[in-house]
VOTORPA-852327 format. One record per residue (C-alpha): residue number from 1; residue in three letters; x, y negated, z. Coordinates in Angstrom, 1 decimal. Layout:
<r num="NUM" residuo="ala" x="X" y="Y" z="Z"/>
...
//
This chain:
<r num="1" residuo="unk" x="17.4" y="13.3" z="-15.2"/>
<r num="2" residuo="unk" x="20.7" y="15.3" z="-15.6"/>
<r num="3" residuo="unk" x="22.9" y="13.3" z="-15.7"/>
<r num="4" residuo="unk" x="25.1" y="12.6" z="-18.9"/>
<r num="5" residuo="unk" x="28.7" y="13.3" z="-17.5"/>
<r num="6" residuo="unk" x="31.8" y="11.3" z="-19.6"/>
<r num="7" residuo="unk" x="35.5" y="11.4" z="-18.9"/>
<r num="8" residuo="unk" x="37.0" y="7.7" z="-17.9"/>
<r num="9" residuo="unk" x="40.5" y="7.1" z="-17.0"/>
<r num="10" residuo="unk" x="41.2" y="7.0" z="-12.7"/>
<r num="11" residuo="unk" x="42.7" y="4.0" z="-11.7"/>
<r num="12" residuo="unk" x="44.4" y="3.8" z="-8.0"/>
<r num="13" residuo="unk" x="41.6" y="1.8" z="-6.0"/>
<r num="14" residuo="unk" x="43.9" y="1.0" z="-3.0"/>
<r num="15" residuo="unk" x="45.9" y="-0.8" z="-5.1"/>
<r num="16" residuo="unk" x="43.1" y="-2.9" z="-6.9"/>
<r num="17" residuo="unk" x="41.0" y="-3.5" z="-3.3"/>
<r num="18" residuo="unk" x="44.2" y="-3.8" z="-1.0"/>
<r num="19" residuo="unk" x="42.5" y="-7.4" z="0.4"/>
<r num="20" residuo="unk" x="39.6" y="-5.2" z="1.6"/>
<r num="21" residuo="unk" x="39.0" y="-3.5" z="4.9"/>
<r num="22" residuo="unk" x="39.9" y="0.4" z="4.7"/>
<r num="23" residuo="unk" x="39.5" y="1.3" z="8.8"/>
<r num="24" residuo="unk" x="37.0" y="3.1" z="8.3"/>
<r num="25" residuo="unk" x="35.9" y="6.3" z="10.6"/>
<r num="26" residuo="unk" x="35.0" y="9.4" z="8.7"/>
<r num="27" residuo="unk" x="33.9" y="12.3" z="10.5"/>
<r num="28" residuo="unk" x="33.5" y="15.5" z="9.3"/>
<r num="29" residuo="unk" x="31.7" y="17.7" z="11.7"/>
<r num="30" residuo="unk" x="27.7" y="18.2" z="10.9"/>
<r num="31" residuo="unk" x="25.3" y="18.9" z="13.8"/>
<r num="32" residuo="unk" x="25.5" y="14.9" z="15.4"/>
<r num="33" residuo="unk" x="22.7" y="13.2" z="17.2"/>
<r num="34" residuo="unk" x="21.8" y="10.2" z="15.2"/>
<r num="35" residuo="unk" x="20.2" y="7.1" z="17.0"/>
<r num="36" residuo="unk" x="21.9" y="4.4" z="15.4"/>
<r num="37" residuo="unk" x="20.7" y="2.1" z="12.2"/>
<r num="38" residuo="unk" x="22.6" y="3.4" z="9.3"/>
<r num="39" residuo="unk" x="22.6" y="4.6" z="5.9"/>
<r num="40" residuo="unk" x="21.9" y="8.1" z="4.5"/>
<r num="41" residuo="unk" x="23.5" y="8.8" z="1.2"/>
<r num="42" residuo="unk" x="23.0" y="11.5" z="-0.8"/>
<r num="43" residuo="unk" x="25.7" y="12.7" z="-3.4"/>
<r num="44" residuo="unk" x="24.6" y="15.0" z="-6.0"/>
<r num="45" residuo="unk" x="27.8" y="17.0" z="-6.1"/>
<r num="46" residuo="unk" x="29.5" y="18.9" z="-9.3"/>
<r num="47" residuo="unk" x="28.2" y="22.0" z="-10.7"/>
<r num="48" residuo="unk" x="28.7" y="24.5" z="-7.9"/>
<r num="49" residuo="unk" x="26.6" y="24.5" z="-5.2"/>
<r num="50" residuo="unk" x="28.8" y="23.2" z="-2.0"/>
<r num="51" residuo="unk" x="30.0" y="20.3" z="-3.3"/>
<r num="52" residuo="unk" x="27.1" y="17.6" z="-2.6"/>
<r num="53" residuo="unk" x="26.5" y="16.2" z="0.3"/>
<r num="54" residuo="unk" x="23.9" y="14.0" z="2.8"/>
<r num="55" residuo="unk" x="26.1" y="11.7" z="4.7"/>
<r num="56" residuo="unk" x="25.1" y="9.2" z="7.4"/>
<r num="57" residuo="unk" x="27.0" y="5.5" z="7.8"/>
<r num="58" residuo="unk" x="26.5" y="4.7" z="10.9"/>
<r num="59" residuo="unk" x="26.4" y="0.5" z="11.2"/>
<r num="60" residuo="unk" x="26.7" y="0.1" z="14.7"/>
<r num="61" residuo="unk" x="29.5" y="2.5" z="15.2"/>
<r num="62" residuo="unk" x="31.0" y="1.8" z="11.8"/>
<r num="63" residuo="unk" x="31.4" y="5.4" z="11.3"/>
<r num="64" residuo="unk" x="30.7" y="7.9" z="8.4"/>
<r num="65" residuo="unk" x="29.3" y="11.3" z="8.8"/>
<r num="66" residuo="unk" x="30.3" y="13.0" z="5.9"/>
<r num="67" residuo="unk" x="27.7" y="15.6" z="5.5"/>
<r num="68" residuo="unk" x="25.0" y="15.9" z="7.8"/>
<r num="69" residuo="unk" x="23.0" y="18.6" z="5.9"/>
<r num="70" residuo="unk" x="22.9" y="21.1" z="9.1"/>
<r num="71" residuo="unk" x="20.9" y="23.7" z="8.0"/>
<r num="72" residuo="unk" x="22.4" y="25.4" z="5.3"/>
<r num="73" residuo="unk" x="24.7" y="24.6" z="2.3"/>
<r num="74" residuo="unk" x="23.0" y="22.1" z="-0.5"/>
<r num="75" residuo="unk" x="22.1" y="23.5" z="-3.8"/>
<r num="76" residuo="unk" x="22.6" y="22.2" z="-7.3"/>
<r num="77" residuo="unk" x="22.2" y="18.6" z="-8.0"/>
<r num="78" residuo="unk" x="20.1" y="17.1" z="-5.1"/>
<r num="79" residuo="unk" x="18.5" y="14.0" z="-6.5"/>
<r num="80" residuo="unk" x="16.0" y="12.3" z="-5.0"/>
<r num="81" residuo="unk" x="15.9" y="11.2" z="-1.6"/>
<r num="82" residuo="unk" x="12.7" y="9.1" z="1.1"/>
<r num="83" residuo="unk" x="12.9" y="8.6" z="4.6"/>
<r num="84" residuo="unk" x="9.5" y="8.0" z="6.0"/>
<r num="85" residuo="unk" x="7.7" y="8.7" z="9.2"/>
<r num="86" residuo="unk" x="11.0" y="9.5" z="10.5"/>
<r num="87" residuo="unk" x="11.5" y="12.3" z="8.4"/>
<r num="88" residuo="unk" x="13.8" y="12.9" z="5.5"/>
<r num="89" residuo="unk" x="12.6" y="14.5" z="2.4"/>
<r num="90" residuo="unk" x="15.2" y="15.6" z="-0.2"/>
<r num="91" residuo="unk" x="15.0" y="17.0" z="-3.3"/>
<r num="92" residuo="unk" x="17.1" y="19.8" z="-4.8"/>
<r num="93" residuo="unk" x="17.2" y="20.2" z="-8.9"/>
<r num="94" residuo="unk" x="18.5" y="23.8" z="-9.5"/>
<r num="95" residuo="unk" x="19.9" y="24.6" z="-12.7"/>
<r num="96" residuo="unk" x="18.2" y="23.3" z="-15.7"/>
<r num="97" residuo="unk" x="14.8" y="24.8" z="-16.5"/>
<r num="98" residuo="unk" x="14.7" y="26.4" z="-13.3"/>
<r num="99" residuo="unk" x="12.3" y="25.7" z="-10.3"/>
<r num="100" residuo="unk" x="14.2" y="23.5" z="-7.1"/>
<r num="101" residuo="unk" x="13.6" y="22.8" z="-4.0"/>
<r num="102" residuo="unk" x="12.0" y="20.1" z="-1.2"/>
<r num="103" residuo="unk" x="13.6" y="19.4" z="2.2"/>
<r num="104" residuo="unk" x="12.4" y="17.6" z="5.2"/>
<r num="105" residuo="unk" x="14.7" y="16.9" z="7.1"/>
<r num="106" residuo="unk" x="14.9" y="15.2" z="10.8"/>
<r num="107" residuo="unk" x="16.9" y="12.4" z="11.4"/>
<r num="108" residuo="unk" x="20.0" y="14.4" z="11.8"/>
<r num="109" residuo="unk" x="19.9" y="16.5" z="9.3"/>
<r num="110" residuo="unk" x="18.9" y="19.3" z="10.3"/>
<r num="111" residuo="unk" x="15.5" y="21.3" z="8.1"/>
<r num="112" residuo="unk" x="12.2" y="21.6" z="9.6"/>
<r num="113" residuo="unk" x="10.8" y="23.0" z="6.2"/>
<r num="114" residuo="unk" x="11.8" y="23.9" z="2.9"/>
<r num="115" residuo="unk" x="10.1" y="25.2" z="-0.5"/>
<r num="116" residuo="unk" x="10.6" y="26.2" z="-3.7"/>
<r num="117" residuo="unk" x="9.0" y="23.5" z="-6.3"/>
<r num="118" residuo="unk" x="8.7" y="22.0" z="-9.3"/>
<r num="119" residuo="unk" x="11.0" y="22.1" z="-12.6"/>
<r num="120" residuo="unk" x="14.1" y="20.7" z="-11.3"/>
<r num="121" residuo="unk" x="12.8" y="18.2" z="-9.3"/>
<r num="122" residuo="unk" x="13.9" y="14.7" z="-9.4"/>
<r num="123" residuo="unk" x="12.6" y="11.6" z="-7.5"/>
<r num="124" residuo="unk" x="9.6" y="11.7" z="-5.0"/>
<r num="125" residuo="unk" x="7.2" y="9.3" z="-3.0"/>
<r num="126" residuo="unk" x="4.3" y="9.9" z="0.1"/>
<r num="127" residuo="unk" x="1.1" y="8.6" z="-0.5"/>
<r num="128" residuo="unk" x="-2.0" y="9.6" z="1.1"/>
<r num="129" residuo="unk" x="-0.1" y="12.3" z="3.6"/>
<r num="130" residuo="unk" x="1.4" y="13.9" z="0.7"/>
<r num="131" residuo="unk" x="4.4" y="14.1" z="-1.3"/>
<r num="132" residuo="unk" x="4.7" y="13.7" z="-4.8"/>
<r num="133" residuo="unk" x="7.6" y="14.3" z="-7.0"/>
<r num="134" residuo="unk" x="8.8" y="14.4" z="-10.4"/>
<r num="135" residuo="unk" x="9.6" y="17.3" z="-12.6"/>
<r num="136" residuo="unk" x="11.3" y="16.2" z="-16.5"/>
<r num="137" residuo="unk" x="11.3" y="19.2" z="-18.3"/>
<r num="138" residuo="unk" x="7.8" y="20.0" z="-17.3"/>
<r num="139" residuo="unk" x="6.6" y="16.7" z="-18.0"/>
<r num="140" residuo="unk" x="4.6" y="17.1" z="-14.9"/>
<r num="141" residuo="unk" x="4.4" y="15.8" z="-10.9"/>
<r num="142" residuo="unk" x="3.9" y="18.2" z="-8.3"/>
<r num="143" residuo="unk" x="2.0" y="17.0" z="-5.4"/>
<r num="144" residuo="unk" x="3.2" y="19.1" z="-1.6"/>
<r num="145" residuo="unk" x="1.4" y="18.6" z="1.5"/>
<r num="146" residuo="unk" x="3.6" y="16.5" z="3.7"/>
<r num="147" residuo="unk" x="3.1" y="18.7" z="6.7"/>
<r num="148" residuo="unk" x="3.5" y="22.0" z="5.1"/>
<r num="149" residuo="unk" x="5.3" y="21.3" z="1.9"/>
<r num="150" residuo="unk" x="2.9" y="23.8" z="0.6"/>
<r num="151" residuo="unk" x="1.8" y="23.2" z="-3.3"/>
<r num="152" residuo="unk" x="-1.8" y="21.0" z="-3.7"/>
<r num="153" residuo="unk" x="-1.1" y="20.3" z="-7.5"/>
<r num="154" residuo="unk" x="0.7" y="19.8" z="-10.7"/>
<r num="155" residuo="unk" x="-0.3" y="16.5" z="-13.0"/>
<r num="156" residuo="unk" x="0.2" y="16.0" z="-16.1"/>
<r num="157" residuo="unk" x="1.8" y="13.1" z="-17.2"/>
<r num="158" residuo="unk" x="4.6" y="11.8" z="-19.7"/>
<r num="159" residuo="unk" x="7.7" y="12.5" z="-21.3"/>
<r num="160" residuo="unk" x="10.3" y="13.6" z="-19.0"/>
<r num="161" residuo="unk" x="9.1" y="12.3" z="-15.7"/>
<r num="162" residuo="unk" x="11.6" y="10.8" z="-13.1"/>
<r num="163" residuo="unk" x="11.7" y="7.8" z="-10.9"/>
<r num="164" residuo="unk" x="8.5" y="7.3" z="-9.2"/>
<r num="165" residuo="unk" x="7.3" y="5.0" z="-6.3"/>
<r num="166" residuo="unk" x="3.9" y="4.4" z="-3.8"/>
<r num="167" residuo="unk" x="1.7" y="1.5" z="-3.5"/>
<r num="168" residuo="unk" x="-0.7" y="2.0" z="-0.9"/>
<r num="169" residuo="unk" x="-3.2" y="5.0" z="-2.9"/>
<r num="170" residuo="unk" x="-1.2" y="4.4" z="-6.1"/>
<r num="171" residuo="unk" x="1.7" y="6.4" z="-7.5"/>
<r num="172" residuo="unk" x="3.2" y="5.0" z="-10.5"/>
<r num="173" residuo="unk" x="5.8" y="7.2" z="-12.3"/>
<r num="174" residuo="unk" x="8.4" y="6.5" z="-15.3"/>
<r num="175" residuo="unk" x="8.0" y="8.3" z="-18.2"/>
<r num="176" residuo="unk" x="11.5" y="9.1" z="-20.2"/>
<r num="177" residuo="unk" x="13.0" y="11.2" z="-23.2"/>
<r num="178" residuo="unk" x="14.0" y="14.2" z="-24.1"/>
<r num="179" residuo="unk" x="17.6" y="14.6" z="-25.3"/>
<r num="180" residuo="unk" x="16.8" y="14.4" z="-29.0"/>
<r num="181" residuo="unk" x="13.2" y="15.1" z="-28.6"/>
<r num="182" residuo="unk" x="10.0" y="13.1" z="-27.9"/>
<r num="183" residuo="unk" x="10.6" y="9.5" z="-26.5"/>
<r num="184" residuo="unk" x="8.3" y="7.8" z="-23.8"/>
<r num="185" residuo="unk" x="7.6" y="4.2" z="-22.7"/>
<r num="186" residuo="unk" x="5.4" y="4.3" z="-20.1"/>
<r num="187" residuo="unk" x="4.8" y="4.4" z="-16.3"/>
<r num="188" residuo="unk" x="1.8" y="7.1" z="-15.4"/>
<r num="189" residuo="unk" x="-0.4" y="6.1" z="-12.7"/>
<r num="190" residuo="unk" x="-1.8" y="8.8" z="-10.2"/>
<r num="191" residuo="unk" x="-4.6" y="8.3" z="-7.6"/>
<r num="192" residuo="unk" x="-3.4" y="10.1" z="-4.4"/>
<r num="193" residuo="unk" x="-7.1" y="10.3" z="-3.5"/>
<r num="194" residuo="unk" x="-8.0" y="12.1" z="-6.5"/>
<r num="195" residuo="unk" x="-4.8" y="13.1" z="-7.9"/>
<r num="196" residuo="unk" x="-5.5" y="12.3" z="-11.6"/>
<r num="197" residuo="unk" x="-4.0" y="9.9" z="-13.6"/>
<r num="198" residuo="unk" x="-6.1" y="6.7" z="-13.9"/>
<r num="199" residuo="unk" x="-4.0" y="5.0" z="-16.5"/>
<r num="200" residuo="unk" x="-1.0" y="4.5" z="-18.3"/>
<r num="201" residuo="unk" x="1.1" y="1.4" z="-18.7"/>
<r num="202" residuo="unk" x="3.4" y="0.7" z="-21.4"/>
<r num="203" residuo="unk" x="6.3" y="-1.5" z="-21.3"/>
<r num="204" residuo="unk" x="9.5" y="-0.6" z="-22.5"/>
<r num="205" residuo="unk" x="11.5" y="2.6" z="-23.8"/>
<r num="206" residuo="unk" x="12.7" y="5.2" z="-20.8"/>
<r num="207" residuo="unk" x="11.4" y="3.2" z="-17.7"/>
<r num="208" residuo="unk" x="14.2" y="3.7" z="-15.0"/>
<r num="209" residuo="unk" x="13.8" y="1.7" z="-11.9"/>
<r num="210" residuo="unk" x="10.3" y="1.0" z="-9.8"/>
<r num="211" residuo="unk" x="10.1" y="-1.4" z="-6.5"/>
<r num="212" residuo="unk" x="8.0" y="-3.2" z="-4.8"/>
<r num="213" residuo="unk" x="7.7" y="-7.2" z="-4.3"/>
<r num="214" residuo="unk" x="7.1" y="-8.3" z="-0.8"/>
<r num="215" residuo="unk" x="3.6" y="-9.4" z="-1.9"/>
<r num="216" residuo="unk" x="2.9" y="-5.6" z="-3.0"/>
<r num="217" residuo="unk" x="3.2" y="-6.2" z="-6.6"/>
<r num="218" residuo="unk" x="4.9" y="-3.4" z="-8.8"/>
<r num="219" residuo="unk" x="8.4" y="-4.1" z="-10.6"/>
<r num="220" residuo="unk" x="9.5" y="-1.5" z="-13.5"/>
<r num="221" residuo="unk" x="12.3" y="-2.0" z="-14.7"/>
<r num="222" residuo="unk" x="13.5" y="-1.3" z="-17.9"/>
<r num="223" residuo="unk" x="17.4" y="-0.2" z="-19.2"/>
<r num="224" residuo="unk" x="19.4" y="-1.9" z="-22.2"/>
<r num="225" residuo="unk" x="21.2" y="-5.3" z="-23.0"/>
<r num="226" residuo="unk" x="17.4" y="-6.5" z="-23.4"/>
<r num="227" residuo="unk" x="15.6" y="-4.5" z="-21.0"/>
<r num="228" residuo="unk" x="12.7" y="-6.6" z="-19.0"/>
<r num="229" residuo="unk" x="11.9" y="-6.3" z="-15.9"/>
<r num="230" residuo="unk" x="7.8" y="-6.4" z="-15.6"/>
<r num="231" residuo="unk" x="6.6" y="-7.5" z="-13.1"/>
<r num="232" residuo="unk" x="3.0" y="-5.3" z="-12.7"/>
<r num="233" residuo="unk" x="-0.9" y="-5.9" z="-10.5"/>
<r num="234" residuo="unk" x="-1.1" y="-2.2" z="-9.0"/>
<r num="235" residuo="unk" x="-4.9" y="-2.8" z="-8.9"/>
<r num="236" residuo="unk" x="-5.8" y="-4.2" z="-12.3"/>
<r num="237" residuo="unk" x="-2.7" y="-2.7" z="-14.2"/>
<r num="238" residuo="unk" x="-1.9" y="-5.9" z="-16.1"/>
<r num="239" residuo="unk" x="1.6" y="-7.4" z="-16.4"/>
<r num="240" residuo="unk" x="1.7" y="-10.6" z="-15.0"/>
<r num="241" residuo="unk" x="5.4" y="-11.7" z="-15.8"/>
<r num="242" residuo="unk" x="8.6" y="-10.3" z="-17.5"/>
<r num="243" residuo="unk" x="12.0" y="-11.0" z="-16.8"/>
<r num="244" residuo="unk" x="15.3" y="-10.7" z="-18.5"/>
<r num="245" residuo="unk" x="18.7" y="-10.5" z="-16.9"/>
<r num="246" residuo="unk" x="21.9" y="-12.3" z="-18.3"/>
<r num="247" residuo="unk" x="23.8" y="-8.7" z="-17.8"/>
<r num="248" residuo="unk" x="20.8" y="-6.4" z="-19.3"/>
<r num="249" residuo="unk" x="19.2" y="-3.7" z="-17.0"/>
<r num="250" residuo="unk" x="20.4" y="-0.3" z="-15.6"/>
<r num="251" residuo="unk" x="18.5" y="1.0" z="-12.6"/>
<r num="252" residuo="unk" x="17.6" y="1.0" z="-9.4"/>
<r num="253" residuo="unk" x="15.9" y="-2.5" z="-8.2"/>
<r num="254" residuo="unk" x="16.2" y="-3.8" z="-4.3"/>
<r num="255" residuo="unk" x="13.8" y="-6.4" z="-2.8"/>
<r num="256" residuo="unk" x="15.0" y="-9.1" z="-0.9"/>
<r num="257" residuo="unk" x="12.2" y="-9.6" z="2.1"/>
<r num="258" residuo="unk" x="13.3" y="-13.0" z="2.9"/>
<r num="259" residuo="unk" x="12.8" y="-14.4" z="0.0"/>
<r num="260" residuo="unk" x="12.2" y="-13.8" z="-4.0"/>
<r num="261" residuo="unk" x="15.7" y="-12.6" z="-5.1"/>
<r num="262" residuo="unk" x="15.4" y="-9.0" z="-6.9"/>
<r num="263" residuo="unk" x="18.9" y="-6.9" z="-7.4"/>
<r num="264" residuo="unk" x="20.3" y="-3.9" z="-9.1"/>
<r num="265" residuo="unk" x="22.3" y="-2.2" z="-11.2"/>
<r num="266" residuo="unk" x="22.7" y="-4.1" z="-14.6"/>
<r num="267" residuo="unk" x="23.5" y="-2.3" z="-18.2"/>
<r num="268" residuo="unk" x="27.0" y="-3.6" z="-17.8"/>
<r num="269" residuo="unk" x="27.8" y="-2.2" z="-14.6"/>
<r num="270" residuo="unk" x="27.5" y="-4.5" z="-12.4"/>
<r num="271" residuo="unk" x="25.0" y="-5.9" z="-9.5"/>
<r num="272" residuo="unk" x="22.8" y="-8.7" z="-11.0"/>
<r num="273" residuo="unk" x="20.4" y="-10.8" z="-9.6"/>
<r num="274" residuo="unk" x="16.8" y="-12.6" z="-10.8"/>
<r num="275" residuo="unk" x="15.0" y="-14.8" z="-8.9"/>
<r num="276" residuo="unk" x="11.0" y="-14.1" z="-9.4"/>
<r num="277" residuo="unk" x="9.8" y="-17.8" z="-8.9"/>
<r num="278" residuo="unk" x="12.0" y="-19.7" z="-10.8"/>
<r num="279" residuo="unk" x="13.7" y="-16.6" z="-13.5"/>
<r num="280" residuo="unk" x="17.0" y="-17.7" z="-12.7"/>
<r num="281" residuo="unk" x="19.7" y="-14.6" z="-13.3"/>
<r num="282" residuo="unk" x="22.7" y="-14.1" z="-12.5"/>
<r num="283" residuo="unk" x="25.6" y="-11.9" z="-11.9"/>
<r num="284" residuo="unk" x="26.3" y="-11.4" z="-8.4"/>
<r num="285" residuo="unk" x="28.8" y="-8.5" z="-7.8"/>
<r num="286" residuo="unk" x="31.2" y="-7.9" z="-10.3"/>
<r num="287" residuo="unk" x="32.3" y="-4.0" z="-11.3"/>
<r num="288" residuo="unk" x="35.8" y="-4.3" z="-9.4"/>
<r num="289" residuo="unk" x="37.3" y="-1.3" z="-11.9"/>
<r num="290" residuo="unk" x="34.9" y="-1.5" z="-15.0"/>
<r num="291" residuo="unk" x="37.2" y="1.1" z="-16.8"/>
<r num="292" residuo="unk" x="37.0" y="3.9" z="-13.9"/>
<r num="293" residuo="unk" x="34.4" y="3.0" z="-11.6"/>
<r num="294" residuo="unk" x="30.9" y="4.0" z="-12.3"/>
<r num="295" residuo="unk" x="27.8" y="2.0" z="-10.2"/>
<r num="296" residuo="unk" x="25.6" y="5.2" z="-9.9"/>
<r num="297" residuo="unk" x="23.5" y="4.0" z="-7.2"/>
<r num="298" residuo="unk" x="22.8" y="0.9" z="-5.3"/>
<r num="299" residuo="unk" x="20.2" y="0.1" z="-2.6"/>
<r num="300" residuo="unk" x="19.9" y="-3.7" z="-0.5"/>
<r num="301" residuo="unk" x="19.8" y="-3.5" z="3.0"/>
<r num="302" residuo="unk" x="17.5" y="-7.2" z="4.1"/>
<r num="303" residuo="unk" x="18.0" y="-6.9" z="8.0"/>
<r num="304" residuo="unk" x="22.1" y="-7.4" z="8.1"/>
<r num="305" residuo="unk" x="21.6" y="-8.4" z="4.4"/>
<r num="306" residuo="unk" x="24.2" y="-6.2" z="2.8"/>
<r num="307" residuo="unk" x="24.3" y="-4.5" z="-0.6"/>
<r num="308" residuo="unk" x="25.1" y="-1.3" z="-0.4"/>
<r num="309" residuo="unk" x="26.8" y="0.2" z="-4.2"/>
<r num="310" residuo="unk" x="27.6" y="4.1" z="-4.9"/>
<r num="311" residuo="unk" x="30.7" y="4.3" z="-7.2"/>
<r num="312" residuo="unk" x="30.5" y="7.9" z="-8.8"/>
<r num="313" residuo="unk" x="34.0" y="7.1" z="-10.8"/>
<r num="314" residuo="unk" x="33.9" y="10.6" z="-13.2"/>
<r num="315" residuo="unk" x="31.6" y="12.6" z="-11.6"/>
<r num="316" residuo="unk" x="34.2" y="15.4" z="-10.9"/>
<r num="317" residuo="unk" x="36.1" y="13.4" z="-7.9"/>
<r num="318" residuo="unk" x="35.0" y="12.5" z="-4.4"/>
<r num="319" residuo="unk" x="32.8" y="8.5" z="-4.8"/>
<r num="320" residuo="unk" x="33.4" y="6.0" z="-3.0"/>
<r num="321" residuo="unk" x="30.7" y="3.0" z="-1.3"/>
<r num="322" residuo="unk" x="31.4" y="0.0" z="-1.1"/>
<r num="323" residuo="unk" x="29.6" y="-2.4" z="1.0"/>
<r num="324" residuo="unk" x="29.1" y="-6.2" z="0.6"/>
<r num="325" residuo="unk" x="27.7" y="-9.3" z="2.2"/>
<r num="326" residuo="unk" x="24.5" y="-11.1" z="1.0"/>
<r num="327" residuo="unk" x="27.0" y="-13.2" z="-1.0"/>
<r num="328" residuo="unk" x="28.4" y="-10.6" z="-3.0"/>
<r num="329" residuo="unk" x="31.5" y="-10.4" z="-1.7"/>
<r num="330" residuo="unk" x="33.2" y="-7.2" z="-0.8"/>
<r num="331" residuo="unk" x="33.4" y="-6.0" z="3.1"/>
<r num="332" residuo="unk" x="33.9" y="-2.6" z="3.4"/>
<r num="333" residuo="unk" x="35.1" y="0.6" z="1.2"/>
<r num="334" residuo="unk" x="34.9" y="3.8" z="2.3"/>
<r num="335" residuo="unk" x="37.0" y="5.6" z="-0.1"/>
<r num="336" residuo="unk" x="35.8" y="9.3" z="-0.2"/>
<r num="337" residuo="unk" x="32.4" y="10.3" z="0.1"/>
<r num="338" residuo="unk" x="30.5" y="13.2" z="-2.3"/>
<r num="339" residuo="unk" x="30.7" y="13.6" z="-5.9"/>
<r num="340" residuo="unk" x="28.2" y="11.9" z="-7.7"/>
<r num="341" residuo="unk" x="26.5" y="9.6" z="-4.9"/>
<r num="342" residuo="unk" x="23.2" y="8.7" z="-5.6"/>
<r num="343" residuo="unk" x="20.5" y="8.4" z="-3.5"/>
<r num="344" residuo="unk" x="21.4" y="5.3" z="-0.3"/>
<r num="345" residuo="unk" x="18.3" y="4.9" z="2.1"/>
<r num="346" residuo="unk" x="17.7" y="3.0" z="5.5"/>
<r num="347" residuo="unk" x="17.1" y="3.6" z="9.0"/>
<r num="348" residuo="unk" x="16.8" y="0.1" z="10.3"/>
<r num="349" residuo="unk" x="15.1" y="-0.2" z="13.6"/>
//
């Protein structure tokens, strides 16, 4: 969705994180050779086109690649962001009401493909060798070839589509709202070998977050003070379990593959935790600058077990990331990264 831009105060962060490591190596220069286990993030930029960027954090060499985009300058508002078969595919939103764009990208960067697609395309998933990805104002997903990026279909679904996620032949894709228009509270399901839609599940006003659970099941999650988080059988579409966090819900959910701990971004700005087995929640990172820092996106790394936040502060300055330990607490800032980061996906080896 676009987002919903509002003015908060700056604060001096290297005044409120001065106990926290600032070493870190930014390099400008695109056009690097990366082999190393990292981080791609993808920052959605202001309103003219040049100002987002897809960086790379490099863990082994504790280095950050500002903008690795190689082939050309990124569009308007770049929002969606998968790295599968070693291949990056990025979205590009356009101006509003206008058609975007798909990448995909190699490792480094640089464009093996690109085409025109959708209305403002948002969030995507593979499934079934293709690509499918959401389009809000035209209420519809647009299915590409993953090869050729060529056009297979447009579906029908709900109200403003946007996040959407793959299990096995299943896409499953949250429905929205329209700014002062029709409301939605569903999650559309598409089957990639047909490409209809085989159902519709209805939990909660403007679904905003889908995962996965280690035993393949399908989270949604679901924003506000008390907004569950269902816990969903892909096959027989029933819910099996809700859960409600002490902080309320925002968006985007990470799995924990070691064990049954869910995270993400709660209503109040910070990084909460539930615990699927026993429903325990719990706030584990605390906003460090609630009045000018803004947790825009947030993705767990399970390997070196490190959560990985996007701070998007105004979204008219540089973000920043901030990296912490399993525990919560704080290891690493990098202070300048892209306006508005978003998108933060893994190449772990």
């Amino acid at each position: 969705m676009f987002r919903n831009i509002s003015i908060v105060c700056l604060s001096i962060f290297a005044l409120l994180f001065s106990s926290c490591t600032r070493d870190e190596i930014i390099i400008p220069e695109p056009h690097v050779v990366l082999t190393t286990n990292g981080a791609y993030i993808l920052s959605e930029g202001g309103v003219n086109p040049g100002s987002s960027k897809l960086s790379f954090y490099s863990i082994a060499k504790d280095s950050f690649y500002i903008n690795i985009f190689s082939s050309s300058i990124l569009g308007l508002f770049p929002s969606g962001l998968i790295f599968i078969n070693n291949n990056l595919f990025l979205t590009e939103q356009g101006n509003f009401g206008s058609a975007g764009k798909i990448y995909k990208l190699d490792t480094n960067g640089s464009t093996i493909l690109s085409q025109v697609v959708g209305t403002n395309p948002y969030s995507l998933a593979a499934a079934n060798n293709k690509i499918y990805i959401t389009n809000g104002p035209a209420g519809n997903v647009s299915v590409v070839d993953m090869n050729s990026l060529s056009l297979i279909k447009s579906i029908s679904v709900g109200v403003y589509p946007q996040e959407i996620i793959a299990i096995g032949n299943k896409v499953f894709v949250c429905n929205t709202s329209l700014y002062g228009g029709a409301q939605d509270s569903t999650v559309s399901v598409i089957d990639a070998t047909t490409d209809n839609v085989v159902k519709t599940i209805i939990v909660q006003k403007d679904p905003s977050s889908l995962a996965m659970t280690n035993d393949n099941k399908l989270l949604v999650g679901c924003p506000g003070q008390f907004g569950f988080v269902y816990l969903i059988d892909p096959d027989s579409y029933n819910k099996i379990d809700s859960f409600l966090s002490i902080d309320g819900f925002g968006k985007d959910i990470a799995v924990d593959s070691d064990s049954d701990d869910i995270f993400f971004i709660s209503i109040s700005n910070n990084i909460s935790k539930i615990n699927l087995v026993n429903k325990v929640s719990s706030k584990l990172i605390s906003n460090p600058s609630p009045s000018s820092s803004l947790f825009y996106g947030y993705n767990y790394e399970s390997v070196n077990k490190k959560h990985y936040v996007c701070d998007a502060k105004n979204f008219t300055v540089a973000g920043s990331l901030y990296i912490y330990n399993e525990i919560g607490a704080m290891e690493k800032i990098i202070y300048t990264i892209g306006i508005a980061p978003r998108r933060i996906v893994f190449k772990i080896n």
